[in-house]
C-alpha positions in Angstrom: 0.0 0.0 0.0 1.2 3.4 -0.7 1.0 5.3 2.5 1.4 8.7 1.0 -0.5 10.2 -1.5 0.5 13.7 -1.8 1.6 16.7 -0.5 -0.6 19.4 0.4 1.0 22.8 -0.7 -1.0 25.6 0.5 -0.3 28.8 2.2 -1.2 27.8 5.8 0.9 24.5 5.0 3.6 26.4 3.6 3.9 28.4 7.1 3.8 25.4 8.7 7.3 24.0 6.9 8.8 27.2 8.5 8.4 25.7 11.8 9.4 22.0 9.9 5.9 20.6 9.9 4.7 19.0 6.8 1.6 18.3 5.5 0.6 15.3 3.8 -2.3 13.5 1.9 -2.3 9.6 3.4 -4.3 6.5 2.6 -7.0 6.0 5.0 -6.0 2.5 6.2 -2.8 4.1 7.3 -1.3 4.3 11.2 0.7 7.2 13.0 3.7 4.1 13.2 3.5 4.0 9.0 3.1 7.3 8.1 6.1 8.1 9.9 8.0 5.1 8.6 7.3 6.4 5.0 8.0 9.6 5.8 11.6 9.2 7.3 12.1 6.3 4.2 11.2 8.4 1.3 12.9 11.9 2.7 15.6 10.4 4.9 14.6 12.5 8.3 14.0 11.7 11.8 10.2 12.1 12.6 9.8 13.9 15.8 5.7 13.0 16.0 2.6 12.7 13.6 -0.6 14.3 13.8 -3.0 12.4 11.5 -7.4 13.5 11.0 -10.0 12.9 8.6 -12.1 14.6 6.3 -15.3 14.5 5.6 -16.4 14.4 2.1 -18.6 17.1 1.0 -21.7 16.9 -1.8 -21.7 19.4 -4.7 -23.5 19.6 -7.4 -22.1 20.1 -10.8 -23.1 22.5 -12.9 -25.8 22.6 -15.2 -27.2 19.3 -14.3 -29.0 17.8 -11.5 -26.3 15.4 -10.5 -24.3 15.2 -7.4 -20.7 14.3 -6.4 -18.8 13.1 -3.2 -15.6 15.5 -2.8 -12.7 15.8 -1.1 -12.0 13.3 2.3 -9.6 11.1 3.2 -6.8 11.4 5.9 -4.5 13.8 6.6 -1.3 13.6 8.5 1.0 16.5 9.8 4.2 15.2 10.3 6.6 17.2 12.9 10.3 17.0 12.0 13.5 17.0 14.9 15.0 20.4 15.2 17.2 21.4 12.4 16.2 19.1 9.6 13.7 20.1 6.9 12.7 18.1 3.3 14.7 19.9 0.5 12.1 19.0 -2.3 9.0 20.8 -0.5 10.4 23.6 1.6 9.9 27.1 0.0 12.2 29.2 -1.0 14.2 31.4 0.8 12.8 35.0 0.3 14.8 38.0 -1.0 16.6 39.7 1.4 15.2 43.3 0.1 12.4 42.9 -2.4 13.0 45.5 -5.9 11.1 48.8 -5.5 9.2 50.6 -8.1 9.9 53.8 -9.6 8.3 56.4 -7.0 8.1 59.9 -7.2 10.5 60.4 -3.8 13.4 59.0 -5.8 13.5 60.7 -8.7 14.4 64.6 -8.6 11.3 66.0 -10.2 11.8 69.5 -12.2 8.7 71.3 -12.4 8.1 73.3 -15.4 6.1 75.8 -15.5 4.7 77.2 -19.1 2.5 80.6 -19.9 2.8 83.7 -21.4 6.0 85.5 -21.2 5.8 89.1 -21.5 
């Protein structure tokens, strides 16, 4: 069985990996035990803890017809990494130090010019 599905990359998951917890997608038969087993396997880290909940699925109905469809469910697992080690592959990357800054009016020495009738 293939314990982990996916990633979830979002932005509160993506805050999360600051503080080295990840956020995964797992099968539903899966235990706290294997999700941390294929989480230190696949990434080669030391799994501090896992935090694993359901979700419901949810009905919607698609559009334009009167049909129905199960979405989203399954199992989720937040994984909590030891101190000082992080997956490579999913972390974000590092910000810029200063971001660019547009053109403003405060930087640029503005000549004002002033036209009308001379004389």
């Amino acid at each position: 069985m293939d314990v982990i599905k996916k990633t979830i990359l979002s932005e509160k998951a993506y805050k999360l990996m600051e503080k080295g917890l990840y956020t995964f997608l797992v099968d539903t038969r899966a235990n706290k035990k294997q999700i941390a087993k294929a989480v230190s396997n696949q990434f080669a880290v030391e799994v501090k803890r896992v935090n694993v909940m359901t979700k419901s699925t949810k009905m919607k109905k698609i559009a334009k017809t009167k049909k129905e469809a199960q979405v989203g469910g399954g199992k989720k697992a937040i994984v909590y990494l030891k101190a000082g080690q992080k997956i490579a592959v999913l972390s974000p990357k590092a910000a810029a130090k200063e971001p660019k800054q547009k053109n403003s009016m405060k930087d640029k020495d503005v000549q004002v010019i002033s036209e009308g009738k001379e004389g």
